[in-house]
VOBA-1610 file (N, C-alpha, C; in pm, whole numbers, padded with zeros to 5 digits, always signed):
BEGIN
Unk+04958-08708-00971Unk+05001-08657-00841Unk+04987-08506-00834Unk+05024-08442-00980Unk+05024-08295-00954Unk+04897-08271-00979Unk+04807-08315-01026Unk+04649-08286-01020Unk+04602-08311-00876Unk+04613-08372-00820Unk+04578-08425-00675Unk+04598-08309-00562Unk+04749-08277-00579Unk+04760-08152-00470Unk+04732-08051-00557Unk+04717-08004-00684Unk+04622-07899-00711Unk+04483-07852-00660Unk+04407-07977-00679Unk+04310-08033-00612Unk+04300-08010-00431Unk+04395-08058-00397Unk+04391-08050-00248Unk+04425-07914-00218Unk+04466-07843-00298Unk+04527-07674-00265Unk+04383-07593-00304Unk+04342-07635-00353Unk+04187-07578-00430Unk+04078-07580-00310Unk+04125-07721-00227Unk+04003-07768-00139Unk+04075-07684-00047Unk+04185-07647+00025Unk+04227-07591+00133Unk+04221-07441+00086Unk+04202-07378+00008Unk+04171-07238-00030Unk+04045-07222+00011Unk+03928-07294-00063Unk+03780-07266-00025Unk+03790-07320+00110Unk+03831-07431+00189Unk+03825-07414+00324Unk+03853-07286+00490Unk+04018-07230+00403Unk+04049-07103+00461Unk+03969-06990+00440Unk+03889-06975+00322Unk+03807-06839+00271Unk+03652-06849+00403Unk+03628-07019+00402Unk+03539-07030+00480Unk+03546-06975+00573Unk+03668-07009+00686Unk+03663-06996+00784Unk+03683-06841+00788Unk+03769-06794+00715Unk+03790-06668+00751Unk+03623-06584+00755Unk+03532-06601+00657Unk+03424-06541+00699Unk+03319-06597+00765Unk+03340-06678+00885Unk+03239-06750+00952Unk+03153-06648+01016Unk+03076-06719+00980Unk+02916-06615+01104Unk+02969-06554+01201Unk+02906-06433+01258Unk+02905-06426+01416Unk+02780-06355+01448Unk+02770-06382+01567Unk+02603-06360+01608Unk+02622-06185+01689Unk+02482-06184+01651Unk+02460-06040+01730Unk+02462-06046+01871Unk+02522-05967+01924Unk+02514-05966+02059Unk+02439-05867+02146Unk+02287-05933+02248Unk+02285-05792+02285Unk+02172-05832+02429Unk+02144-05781+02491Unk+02110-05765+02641Unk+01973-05890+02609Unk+01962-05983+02722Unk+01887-06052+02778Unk+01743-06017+02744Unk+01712-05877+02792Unk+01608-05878+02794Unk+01567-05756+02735Unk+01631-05756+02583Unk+01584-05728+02429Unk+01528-05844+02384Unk+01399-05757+02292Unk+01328-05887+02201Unk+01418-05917+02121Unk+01403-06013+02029Unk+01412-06031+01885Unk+01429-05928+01841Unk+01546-05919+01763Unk+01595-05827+01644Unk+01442-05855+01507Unk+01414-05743+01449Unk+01313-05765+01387Unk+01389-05775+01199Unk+01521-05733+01211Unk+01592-05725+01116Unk+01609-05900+01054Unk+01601-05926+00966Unk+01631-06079+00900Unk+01773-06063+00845Unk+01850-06195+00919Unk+01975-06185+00910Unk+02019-06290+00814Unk+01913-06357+00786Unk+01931-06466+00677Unk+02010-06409+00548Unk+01957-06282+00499Unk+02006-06263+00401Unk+02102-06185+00416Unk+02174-06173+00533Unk+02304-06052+00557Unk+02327-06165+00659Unk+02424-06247+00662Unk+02443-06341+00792Unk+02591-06216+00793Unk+02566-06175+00964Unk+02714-06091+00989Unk+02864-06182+01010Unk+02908-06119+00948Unk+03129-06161+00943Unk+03203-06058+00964Unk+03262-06079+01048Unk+03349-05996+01076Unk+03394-05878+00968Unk+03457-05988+00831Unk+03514-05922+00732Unk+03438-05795+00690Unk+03260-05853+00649Unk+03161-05765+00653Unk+03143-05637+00690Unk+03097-05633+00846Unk+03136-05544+00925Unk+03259-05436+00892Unk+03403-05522+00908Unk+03520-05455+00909Unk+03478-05341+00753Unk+03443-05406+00682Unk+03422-05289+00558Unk+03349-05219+00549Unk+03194-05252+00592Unk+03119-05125+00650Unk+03190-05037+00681Unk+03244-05124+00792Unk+03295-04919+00944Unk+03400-04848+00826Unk+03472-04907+00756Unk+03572-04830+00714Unk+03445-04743+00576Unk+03359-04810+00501Unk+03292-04711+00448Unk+03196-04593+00509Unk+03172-04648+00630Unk+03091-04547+00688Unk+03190-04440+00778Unk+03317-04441+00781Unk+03372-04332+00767Unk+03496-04239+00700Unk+03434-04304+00549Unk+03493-04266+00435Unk+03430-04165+00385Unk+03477-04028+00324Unk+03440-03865+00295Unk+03417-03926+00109Unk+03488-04055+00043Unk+03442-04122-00058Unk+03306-04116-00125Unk+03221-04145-00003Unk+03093-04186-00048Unk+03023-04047-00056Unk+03113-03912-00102Unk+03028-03773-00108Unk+03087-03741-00245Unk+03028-03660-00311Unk+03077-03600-00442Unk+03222-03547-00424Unk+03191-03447-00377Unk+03331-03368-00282Unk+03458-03449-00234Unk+03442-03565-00155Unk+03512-03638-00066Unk+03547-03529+00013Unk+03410-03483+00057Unk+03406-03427+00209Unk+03320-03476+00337Unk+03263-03549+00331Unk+03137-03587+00398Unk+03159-03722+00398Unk+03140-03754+00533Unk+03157-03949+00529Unk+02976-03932+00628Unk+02972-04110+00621Unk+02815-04108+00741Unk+02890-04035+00869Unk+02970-04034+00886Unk+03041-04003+01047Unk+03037-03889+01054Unk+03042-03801+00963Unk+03064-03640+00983Unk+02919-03568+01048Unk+02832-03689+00980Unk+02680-03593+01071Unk+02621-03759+01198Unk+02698-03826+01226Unk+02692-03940+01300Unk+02849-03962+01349Unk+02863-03925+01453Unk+02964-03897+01545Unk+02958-04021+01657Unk+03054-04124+01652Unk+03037-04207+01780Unk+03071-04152+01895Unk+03111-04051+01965Unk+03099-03953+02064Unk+02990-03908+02110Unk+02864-03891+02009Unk+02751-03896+02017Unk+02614-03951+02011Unk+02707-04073+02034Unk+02569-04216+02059Unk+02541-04208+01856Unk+02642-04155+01783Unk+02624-04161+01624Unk+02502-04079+01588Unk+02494-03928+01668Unk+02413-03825+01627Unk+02529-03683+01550Unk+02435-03600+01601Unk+02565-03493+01573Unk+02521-03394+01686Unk+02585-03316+01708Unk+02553-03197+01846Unk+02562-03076+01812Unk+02692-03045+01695Unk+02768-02912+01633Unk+02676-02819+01546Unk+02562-02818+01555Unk+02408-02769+01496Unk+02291-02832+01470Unk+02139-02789+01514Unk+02042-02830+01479Unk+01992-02927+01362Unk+02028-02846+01217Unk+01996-02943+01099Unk+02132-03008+01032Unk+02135-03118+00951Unk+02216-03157+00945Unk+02307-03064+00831Unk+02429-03090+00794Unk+02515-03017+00680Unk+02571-03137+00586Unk+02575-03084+00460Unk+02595-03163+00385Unk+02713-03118+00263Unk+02731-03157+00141Unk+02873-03111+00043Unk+02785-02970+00043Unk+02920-02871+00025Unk+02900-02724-00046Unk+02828-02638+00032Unk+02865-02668+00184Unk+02731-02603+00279Unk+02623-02621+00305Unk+02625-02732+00242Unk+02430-02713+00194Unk+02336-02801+00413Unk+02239-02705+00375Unk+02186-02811+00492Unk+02066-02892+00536Unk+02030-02961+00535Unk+01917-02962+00538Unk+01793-02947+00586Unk+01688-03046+00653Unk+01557-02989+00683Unk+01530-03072+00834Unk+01659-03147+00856Unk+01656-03210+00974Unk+01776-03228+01035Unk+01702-03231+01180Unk+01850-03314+01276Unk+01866-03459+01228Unk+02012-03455+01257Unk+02079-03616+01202Unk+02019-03707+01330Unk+01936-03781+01329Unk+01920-03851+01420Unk+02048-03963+01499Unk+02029-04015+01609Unk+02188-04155+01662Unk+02139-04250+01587Unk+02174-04373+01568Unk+02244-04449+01543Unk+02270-04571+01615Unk+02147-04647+01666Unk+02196-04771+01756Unk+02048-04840+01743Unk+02091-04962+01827Unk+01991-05051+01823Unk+01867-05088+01688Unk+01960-05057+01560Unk+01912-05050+01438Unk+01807-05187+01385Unk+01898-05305+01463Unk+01828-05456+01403Unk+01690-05438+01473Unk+01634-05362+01574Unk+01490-05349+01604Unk+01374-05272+01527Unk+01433-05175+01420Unk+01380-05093+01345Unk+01312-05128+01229Unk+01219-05127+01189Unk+01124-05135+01039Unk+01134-05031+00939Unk+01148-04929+00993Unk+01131-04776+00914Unk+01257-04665+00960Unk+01311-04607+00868Unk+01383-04562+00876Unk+01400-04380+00842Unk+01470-04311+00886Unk+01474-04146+00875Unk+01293-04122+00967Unk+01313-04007+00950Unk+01237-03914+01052Unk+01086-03933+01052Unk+01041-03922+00858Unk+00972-03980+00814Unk+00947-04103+00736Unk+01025-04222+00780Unk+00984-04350+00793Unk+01005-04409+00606Unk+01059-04293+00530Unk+01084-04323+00387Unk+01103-04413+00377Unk+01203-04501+00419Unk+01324-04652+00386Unk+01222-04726+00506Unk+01223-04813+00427Unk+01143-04963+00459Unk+01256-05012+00518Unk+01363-05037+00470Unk+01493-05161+00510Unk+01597-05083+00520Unk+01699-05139+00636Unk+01792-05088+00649Unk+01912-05089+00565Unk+01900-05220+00471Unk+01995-05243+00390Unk+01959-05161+00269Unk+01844-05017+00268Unk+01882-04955+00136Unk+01882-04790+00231Unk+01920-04790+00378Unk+01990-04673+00439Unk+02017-04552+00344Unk+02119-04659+00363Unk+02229-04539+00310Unk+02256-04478+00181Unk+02168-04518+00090Unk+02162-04493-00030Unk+02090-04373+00002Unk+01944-04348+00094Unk+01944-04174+00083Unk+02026-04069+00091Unk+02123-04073+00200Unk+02224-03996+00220Unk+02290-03972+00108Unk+02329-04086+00062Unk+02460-04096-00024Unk+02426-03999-00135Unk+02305-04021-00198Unk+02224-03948-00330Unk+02178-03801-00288Unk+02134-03813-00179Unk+02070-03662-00141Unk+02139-03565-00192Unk+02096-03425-00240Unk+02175-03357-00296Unk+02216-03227-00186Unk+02157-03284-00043Unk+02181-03178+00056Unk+02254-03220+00177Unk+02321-03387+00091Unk+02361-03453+00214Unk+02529-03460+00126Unk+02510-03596+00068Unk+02662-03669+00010Unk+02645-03599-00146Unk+02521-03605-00202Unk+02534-03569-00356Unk+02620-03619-00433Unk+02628-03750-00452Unk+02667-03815-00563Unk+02555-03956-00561Unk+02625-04036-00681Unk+02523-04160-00760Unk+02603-04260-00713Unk+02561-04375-00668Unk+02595-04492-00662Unk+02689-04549-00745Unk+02638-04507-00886Unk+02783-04546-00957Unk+02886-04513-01007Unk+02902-04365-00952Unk+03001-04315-00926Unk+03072-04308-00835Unk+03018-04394-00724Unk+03090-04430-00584Unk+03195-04569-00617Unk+03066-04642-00691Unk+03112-04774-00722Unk+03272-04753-00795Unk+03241-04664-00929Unk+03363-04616-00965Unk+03448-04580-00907Unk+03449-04512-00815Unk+03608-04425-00719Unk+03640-04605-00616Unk+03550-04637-00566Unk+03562-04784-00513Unk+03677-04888-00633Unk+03617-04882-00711Unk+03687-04972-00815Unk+03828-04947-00840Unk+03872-04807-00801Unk+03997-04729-00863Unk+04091-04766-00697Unk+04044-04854-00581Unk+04090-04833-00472Unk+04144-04947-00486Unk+04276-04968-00432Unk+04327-05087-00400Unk+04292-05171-00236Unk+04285-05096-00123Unk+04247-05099-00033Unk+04084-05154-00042Unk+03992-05127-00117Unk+03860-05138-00123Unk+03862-05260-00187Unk+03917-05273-00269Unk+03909-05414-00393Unk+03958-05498-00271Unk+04056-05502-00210Unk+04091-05594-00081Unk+03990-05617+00034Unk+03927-05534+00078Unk+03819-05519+00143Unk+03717-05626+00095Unk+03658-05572-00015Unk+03525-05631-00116Unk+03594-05822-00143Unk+03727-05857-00116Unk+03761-05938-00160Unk+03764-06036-00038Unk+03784-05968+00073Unk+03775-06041+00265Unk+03678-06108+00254Unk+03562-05989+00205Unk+03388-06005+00304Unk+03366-06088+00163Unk+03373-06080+00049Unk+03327-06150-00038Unk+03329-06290-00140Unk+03471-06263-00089Unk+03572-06375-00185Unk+03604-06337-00326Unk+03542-06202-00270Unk+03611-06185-00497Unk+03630-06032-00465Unk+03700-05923-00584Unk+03671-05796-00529Unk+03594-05789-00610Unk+03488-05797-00658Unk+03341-05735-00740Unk+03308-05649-00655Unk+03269-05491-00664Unk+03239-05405-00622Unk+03100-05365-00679Unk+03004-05367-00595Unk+02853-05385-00648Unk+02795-05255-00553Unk+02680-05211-00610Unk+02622-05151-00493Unk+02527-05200-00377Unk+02489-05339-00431Unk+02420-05415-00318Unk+02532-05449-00228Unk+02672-05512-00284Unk+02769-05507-00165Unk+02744-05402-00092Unk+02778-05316-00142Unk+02830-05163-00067Unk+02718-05160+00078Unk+02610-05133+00005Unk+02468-05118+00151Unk+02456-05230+00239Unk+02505-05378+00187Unk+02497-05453+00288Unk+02607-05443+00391Unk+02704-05392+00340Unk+02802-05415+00438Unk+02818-05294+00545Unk+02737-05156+00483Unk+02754-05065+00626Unk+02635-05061+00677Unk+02518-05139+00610Unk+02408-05220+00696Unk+02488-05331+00848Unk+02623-05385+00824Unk+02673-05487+00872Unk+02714-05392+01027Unk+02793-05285+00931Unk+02818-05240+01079Unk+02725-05171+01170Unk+02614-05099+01090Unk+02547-05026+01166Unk+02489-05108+01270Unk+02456-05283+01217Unk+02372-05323+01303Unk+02492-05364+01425Unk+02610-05396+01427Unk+02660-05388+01543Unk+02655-05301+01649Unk+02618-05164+01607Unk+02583-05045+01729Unk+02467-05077+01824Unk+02507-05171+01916Unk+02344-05173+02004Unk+02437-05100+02127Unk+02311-05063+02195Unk+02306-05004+02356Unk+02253-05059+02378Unk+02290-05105+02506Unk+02244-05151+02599Unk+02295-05224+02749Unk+02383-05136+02774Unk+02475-05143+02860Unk+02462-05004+02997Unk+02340-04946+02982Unk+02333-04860+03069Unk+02266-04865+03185Unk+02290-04776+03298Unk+02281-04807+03433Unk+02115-04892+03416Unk+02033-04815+03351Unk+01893-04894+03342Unk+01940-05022+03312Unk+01950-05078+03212Unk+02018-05207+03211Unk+02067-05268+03274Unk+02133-05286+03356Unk+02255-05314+03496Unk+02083-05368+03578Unk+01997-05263+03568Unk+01891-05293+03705Unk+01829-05368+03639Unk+01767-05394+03460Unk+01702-05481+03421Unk+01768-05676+03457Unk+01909-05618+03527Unk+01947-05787+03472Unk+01943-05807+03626Unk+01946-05687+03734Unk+01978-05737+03873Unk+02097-05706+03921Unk+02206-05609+03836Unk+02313-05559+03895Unk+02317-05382+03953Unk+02229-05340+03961Unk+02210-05209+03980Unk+02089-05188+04075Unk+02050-05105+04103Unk+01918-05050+04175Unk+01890-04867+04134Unk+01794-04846+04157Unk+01747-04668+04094Unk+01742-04625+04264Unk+01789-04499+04222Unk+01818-04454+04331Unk+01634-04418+04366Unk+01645-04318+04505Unk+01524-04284+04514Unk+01428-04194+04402Unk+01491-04082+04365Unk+01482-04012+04273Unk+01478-04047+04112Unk+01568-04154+04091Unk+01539-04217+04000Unk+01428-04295+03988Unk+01333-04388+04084Unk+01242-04453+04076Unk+01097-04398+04096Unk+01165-04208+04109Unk+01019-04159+04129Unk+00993-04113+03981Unk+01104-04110+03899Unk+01089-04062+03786Unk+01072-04197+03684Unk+01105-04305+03748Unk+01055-04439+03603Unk+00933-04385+03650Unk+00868-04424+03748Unk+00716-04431+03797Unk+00596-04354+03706Unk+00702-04188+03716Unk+00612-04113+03617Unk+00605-04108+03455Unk+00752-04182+03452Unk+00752-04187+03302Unk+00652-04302+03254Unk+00695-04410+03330Unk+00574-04496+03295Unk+00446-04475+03269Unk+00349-04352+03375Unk+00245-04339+03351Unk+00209-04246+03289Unk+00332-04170+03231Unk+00283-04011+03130Unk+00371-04073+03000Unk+00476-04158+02967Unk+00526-04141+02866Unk+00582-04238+02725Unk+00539-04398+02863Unk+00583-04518+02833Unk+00503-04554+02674Unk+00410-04499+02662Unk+00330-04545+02542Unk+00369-04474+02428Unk+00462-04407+02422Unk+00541-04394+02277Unk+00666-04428+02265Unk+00705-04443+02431Unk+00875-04424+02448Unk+00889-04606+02543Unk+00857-04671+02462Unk+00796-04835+02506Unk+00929-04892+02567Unk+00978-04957+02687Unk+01087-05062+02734Unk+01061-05190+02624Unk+01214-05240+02600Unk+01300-05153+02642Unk+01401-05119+02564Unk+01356-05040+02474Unk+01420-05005+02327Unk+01406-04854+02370Unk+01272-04802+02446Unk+01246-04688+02481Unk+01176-04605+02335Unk+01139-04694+02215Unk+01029-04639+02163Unk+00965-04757+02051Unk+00862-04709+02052Unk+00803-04809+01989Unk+00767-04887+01793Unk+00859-04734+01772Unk+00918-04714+01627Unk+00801-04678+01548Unk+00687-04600+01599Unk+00576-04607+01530Unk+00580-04446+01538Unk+00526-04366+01461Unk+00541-04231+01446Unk+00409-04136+01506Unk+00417-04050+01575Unk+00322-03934+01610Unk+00356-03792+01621Unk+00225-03716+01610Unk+00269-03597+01659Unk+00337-03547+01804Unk+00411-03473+01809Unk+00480-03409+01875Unk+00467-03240+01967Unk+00365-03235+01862Unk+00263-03121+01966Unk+00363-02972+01870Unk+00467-03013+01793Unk+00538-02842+01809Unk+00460-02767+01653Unk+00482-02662+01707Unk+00447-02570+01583Unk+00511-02574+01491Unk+00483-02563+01350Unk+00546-02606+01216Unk+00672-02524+01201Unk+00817-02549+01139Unk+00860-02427+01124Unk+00803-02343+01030Unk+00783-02249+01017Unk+00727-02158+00858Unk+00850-02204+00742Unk+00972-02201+00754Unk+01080-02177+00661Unk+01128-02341+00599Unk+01097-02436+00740Unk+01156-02569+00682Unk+01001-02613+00613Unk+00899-02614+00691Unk+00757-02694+00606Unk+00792-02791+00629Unk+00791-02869+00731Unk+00859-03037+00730Unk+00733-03101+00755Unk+00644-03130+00696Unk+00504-03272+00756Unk+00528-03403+00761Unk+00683-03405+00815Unk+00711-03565+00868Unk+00625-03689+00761Unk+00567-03717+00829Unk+00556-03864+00760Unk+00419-03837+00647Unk+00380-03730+00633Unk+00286-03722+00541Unk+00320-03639+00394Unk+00397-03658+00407Unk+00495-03601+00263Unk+00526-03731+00198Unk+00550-03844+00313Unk+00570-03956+00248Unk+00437-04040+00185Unk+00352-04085+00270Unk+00273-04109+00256Unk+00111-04057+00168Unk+00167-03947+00198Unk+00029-03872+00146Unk-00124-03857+00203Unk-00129-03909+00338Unk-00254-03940+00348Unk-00252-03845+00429Unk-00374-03776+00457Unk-00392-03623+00567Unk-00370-03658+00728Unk-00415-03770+00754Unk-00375-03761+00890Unk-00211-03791+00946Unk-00161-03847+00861Unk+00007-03851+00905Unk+00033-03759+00875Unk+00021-03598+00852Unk+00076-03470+00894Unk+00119-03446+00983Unk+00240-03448+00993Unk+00356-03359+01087Unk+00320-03489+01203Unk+00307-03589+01143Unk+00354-03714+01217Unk+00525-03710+01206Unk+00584-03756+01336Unk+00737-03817+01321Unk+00802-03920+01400Unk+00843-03967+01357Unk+00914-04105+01426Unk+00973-04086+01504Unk+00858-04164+01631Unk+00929-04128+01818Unk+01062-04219+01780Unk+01189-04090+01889Unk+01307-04162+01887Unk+01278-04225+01971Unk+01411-04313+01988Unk+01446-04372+02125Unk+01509-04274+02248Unk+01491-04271+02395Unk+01563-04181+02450Unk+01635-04229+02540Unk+01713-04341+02463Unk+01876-04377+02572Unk+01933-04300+02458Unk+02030-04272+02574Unk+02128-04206+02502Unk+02152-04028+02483Unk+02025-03988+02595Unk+02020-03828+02551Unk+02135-03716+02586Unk+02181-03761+02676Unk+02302-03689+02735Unk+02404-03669+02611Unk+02441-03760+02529Unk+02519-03767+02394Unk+02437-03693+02247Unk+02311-03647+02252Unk+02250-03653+02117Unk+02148-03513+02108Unk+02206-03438+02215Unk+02140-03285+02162Unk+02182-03228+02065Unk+02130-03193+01966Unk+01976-03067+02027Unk+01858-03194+01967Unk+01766-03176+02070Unk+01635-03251+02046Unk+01529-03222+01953Unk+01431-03296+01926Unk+01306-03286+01838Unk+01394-03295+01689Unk+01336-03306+01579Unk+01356-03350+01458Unk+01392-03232+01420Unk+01358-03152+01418Unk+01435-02997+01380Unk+01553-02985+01497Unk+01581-03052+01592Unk+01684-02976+01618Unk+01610-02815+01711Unk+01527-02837+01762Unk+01532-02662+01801Unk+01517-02655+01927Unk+01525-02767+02043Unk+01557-02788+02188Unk+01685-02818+02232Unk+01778-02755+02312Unk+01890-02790+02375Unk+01958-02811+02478Unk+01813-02840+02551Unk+01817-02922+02655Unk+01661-02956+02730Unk+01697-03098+02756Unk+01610-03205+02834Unk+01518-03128+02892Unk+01503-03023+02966Unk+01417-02939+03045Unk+01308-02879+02936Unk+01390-02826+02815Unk+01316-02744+02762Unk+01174-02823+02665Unk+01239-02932+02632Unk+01136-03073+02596Unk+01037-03111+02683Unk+01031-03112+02777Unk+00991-03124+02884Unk+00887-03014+02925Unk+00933-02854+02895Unk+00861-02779+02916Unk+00741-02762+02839Unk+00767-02806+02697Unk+00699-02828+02551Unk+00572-02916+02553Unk+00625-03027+02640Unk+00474-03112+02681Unk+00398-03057+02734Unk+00483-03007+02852Unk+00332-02958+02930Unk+00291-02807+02953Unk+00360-02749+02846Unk+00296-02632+02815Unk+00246-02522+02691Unk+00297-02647+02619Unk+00300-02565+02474Unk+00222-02664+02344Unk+00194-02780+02401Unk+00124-02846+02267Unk+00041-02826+02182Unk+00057-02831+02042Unk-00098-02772+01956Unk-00082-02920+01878Unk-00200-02924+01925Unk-00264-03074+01855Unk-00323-03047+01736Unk-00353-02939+01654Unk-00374-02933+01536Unk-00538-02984+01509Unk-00663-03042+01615Unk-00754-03063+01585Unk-00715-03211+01566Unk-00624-03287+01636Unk-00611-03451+01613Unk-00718-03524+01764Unk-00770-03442+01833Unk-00860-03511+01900Unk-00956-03619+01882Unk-00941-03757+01942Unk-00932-03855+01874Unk-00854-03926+01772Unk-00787-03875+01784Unk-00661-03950+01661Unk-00559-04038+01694Unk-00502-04108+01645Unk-00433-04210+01696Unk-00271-04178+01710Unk-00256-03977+01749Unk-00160-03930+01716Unk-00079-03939+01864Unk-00188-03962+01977Unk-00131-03988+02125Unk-00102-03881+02179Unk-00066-03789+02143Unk-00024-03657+02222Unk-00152-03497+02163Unk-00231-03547+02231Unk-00353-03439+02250Unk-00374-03382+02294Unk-00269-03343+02432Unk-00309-03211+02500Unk-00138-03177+02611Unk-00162-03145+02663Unk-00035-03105+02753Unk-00028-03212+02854Unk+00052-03276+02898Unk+00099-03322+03005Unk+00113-03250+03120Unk+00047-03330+03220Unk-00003-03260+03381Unk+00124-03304+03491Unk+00263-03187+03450Unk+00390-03271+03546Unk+00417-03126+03600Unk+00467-03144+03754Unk+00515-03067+03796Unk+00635-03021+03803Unk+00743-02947+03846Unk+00834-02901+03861Unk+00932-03010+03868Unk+00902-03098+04005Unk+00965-03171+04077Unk+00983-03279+03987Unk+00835-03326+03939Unk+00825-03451+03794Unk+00920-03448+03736Unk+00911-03313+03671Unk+01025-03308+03565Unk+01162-03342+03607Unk+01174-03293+03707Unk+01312-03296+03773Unk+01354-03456+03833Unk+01255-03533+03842Unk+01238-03649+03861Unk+01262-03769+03726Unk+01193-03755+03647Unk+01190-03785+03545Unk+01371-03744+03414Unk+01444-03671+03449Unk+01486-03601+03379Unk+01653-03717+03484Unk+01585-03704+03661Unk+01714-03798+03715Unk+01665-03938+03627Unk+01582-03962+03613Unk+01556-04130+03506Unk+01623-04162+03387Unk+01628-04029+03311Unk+01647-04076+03223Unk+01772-04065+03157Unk+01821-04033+03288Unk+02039-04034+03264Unk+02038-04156+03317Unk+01986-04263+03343Unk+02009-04417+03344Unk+02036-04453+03214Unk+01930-04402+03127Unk+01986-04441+02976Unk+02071-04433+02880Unk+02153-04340+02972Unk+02306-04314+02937Unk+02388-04432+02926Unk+02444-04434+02805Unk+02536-04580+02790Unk+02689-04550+02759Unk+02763-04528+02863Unk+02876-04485+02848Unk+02961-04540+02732Unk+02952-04707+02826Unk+03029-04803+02744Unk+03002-04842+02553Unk+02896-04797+02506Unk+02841-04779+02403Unk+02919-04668+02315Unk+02894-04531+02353Unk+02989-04410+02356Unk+03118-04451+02343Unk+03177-04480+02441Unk+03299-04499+02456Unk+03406-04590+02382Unk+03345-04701+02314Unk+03347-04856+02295Unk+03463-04780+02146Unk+03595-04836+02140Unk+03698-04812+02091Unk+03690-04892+01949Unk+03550-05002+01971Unk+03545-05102+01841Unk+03455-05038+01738Unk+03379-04938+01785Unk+03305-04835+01689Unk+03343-04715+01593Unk+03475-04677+01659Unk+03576-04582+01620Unk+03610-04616+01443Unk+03691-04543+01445Unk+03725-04526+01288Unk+03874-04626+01342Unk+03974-04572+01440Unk+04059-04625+01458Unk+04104-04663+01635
//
């Protein structure tokens, strides 16, 4: 008899552990593709998630325990930063880029500016290691993790055990990141049939469509594939985007088109950080591009853009549709 309800207490333990981490599905606008992210091997749980967000804005995961992901990814800022151009990291240090936002991640293949990280589930391990970002080792994270009572409880929700691993660790603020989608903005509202563009607004999709849509693709608003950008090198940073990675001569000072919902939240613009406002980006197309001799190249931006005053001013009412308040705002992204 006392083997039996041992037994039956054994079976109702693994039943409650079940339920407590049951699936839940991504949620996100109608008329988004397919997430390109494979969820097979990260199926999202709540519990999951819940430990992400609390690591991704933990100052833990820095040598110092000064620096969490949140300190240069601000949910106030669509999860960019605004408070300077390049990002800052332990001991002052800064680095060679703007912190890019932070959303609609499960659509992404390539990751950072120059496209380094293949998968999102090994993110955060650049940051974490960088010595201009978090500057510490994985297993010395793992260690201060191990010494947490709070964390061992955590690791024990999402996992059923507290084993504190570093593949845990990345999958799970892989978990939360991929909960950050947008897609709740006035553009949106008109994609489903609850909104309309004003006049001004529809003179500016019109032009974006025909000057801009082919890097900045609906309706993610880019196409995650990297080009030049037309700006002059800095002399002091030397940044050649995606050909530092790669090595091959023509991805020089290639960089990974952002997405541009969300701009109202995520100045200063361009990958350095050295535009601070929408106009002045704008001015850059169509008056300042150096193509570097990529004529013919599959870099897309070869000469200046032919927009007028009004364009711009047109274009610029468009693209505060992609403003996603409720995204911004959303109290479930927060730390608390």
């Amino acid at each position: 008899m006392i083997k039996w309800l041992v037994s039956l207490l054994g079976l109702f333990v693994v039943l409650v552990g079940f339920l407590l981490t049951e699936t839940i599905d991504l949620e996100y606008p109608n008329h988004f593709p397919e997430p390109v992210y494979d969820f097979s091997n990260n199926k999202l749980t709540e519990q999951k998630v819940k430990l992400g967000k609390a690591l991704f804005y933990d100052p833990i995961l820095s040598l110092d325990g000064s620096i969490s992901c949140a300190s240069c990814h601000s949910p106030y800022n669509a999860f960019a930063h605004t408070d300077h151009d390049l990002s800052h990291g332990i001991d002052d240090k800064i680095g060679i880029r703007n912190a890019p936002p932070l959303f609609n991640l499960a659509w992404q293949n390539l990751f950072m500016w120059d496209g380094a990280i293949n998968h999102l589930d090994m993110q955060a391990l650049a940051p974490i290691t960088s010595p201009s970002e978090m500057g510490d080792s994985l297993l010395n994270v793992i260690s201060k993790l191990e010494s947490s009572n709070k964390y061992r409880t955590l690791f024990d929700e999402a996992f059923g055990d507290s084993t504190i691993t570093g593949q845990r660790l990345l999958l799970s603020i892989s978990q939360f990141q991929l909960t950050l989608v947008s897609g709740n903005s006035k553009y949106d509202k008109i994609r489903e049939g609850l909104d309309t563009f004003s006049t001004q607004e529809k003179k500016g999709y019109d032009i974006f469509i025909a000057s801009c849509s082919s890097c900045h693709s609906e309706p993610l608003f880019t196409n995650g594939d990297f080009a030049s950008n037309g700006l002059e090198i800095d002399s002091t940073l030397m940044d050649y985007g995606r050909g530092s990675i790669t090595k091959i001569k023509s991805d020089s000072l290639l960089f990974k088109i952002p997405s541009l919902r969300n701009l109202a939240y995520t100045k200063p613009y361009m990958h350095d950080g050295r535009f601070e406002k929408l106009r002045e980006v704008l001015n850059h197309y169509t008056d300042d591009v150096v193509n570097y001799g990529r004529e013919n190249s599959s870099s897309r931006l070869e000469k200046n853009l032919k927009l007028s005053n009004n364009d711009k001013s047109d274009i610029l009412s468009f693209l505060k549709t992609l403003n996603d308040q409720d995204f911004v705002f959303n109290k479930k992204h927060r730390e608390r």
